[in-house]
C-alpha positions as a printed NumPy array, in Angstrom:
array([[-40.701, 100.881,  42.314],
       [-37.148, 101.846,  43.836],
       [-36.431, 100.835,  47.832],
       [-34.   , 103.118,  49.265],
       [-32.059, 102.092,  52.823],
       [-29.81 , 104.515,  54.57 ],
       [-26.758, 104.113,  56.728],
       [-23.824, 105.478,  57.989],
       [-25.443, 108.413,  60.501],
       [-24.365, 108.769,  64.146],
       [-23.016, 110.983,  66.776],
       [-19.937, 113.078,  65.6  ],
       [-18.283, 116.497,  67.109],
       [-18.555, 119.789,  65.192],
       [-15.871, 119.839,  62.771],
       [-15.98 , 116.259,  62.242],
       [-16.955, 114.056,  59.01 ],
       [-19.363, 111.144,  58.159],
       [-20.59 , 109.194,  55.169],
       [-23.91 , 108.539,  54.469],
       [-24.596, 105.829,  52.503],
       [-28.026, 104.878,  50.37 ],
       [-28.485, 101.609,  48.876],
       [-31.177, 101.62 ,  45.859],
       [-32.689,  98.716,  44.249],
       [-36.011,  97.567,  42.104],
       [-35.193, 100.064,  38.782],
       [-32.1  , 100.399,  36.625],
       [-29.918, 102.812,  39.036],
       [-28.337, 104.804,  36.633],
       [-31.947, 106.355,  34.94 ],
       [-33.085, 108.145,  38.244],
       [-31.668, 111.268,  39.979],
       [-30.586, 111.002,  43.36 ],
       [-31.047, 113.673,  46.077],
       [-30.764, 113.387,  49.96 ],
       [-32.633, 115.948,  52.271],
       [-32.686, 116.518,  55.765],
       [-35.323, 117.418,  58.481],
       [-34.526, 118.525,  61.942],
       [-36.883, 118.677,  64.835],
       [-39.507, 121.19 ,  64.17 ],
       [-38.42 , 122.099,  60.763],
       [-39.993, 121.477,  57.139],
       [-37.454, 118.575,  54.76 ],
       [-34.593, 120.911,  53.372],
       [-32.999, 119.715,  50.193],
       [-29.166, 119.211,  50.771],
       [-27.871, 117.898,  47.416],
       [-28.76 , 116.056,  44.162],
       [-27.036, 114.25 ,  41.646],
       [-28.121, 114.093,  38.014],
       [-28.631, 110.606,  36.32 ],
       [-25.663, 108.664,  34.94 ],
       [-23.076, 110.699,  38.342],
       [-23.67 , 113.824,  35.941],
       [-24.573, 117.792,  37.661],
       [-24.487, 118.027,  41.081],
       [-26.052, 120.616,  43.616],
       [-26.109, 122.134,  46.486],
       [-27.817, 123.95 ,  48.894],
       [-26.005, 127.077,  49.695],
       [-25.729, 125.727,  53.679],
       [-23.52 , 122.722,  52.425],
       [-21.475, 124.   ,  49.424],
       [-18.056, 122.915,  50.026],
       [-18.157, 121.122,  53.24 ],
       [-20.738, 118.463,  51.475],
       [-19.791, 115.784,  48.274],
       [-22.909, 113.778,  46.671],
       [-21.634, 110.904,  44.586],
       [-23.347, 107.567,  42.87 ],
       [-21.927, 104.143,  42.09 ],
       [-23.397, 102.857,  40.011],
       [-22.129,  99.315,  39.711],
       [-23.043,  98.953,  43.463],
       [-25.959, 100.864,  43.074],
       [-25.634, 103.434,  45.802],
       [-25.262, 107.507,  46.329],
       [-23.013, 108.403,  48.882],
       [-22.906, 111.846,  51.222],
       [-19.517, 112.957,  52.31 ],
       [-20.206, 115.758,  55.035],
       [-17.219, 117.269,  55.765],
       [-16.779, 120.038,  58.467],
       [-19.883, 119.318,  60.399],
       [-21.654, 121.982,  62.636],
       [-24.147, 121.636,  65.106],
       [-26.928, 122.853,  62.772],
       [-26.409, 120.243,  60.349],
       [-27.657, 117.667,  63.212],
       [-30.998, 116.357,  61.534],
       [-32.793, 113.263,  59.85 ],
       [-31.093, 112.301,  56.716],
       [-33.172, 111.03 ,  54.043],
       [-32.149, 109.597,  50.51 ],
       [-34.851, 110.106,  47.586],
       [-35.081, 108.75 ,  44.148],
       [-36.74 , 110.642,  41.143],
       [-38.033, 108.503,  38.353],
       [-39.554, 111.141,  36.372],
       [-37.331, 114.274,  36.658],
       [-39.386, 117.541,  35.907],
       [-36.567, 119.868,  36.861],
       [-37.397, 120.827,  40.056],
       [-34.749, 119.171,  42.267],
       [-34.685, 120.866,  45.448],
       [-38.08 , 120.428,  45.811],
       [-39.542, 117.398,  48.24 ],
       [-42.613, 116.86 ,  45.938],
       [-40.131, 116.073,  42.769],
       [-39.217, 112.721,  44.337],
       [-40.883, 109.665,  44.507],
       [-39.333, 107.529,  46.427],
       [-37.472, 107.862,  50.383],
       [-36.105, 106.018,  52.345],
       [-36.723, 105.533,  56.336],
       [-34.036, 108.344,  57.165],
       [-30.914, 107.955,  59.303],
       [-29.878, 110.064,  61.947],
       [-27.187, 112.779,  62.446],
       [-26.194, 114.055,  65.642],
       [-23.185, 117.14 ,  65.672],
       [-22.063, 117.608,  69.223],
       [-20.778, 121.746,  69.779]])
């Protein structure tokens, strides 16, 4: 079992940056890949980024690539999300999700099995 528990969301003007943080515990951090998604009102989950066990690959969806930075530490057991640039579309749901059994299908919501409760992100125009 792996808990996840987000932070760092909130209200921010377009152009603006924020941190999301995820906290992991209950399995040895390092062995799972790491992935947060979004989901805005109306919409299906969206994968936003991933990051491969150990802080190796990372990816992106195409709507993030270069404004976006996943990262893991993994002596505090935690992946971070550095959004950068923010628009108004990116307002949403954030939610972090652990994969304990990678089957190489990461921008998919039914390759993770664990997520947490979701924080939220509001980008003001």
């Amino acid at each position: 079992q792996v808990q996840l528990v987000e932070s760092g969301g909130g209200l921010v003007q377009a152009g603006g940056s924020l941190r999301l943080s995820c906290a992991a515990s209950g399995r040895t951090f390092g062995s799972i890949v790491m992935g947060w998604f979004r989901q805005a009102p109306g919409k299906e989950r969206e994968f936003v980024a991933t990051i491969m066990r150990g802080g190796g690959n990372t990816y992106y969806a195409d709507s993030v690539k270069g404004r976006f930075t996943i990262s893991r530490g993994n002596a505090k057991n935690q992946v971070y999300l550095q959004m950068n640039s923010l628009k108004p579309e990116d307002t949403a749901v954030y939610y972090c999700a652990a994969d304990g059994y990678y089957s190489g299908s990461y921008w998919t919501v039914s390759e993770y099995d664990y997520w947490g409760q979701g924080t939220q992100v509001t980008v003001s125009s």
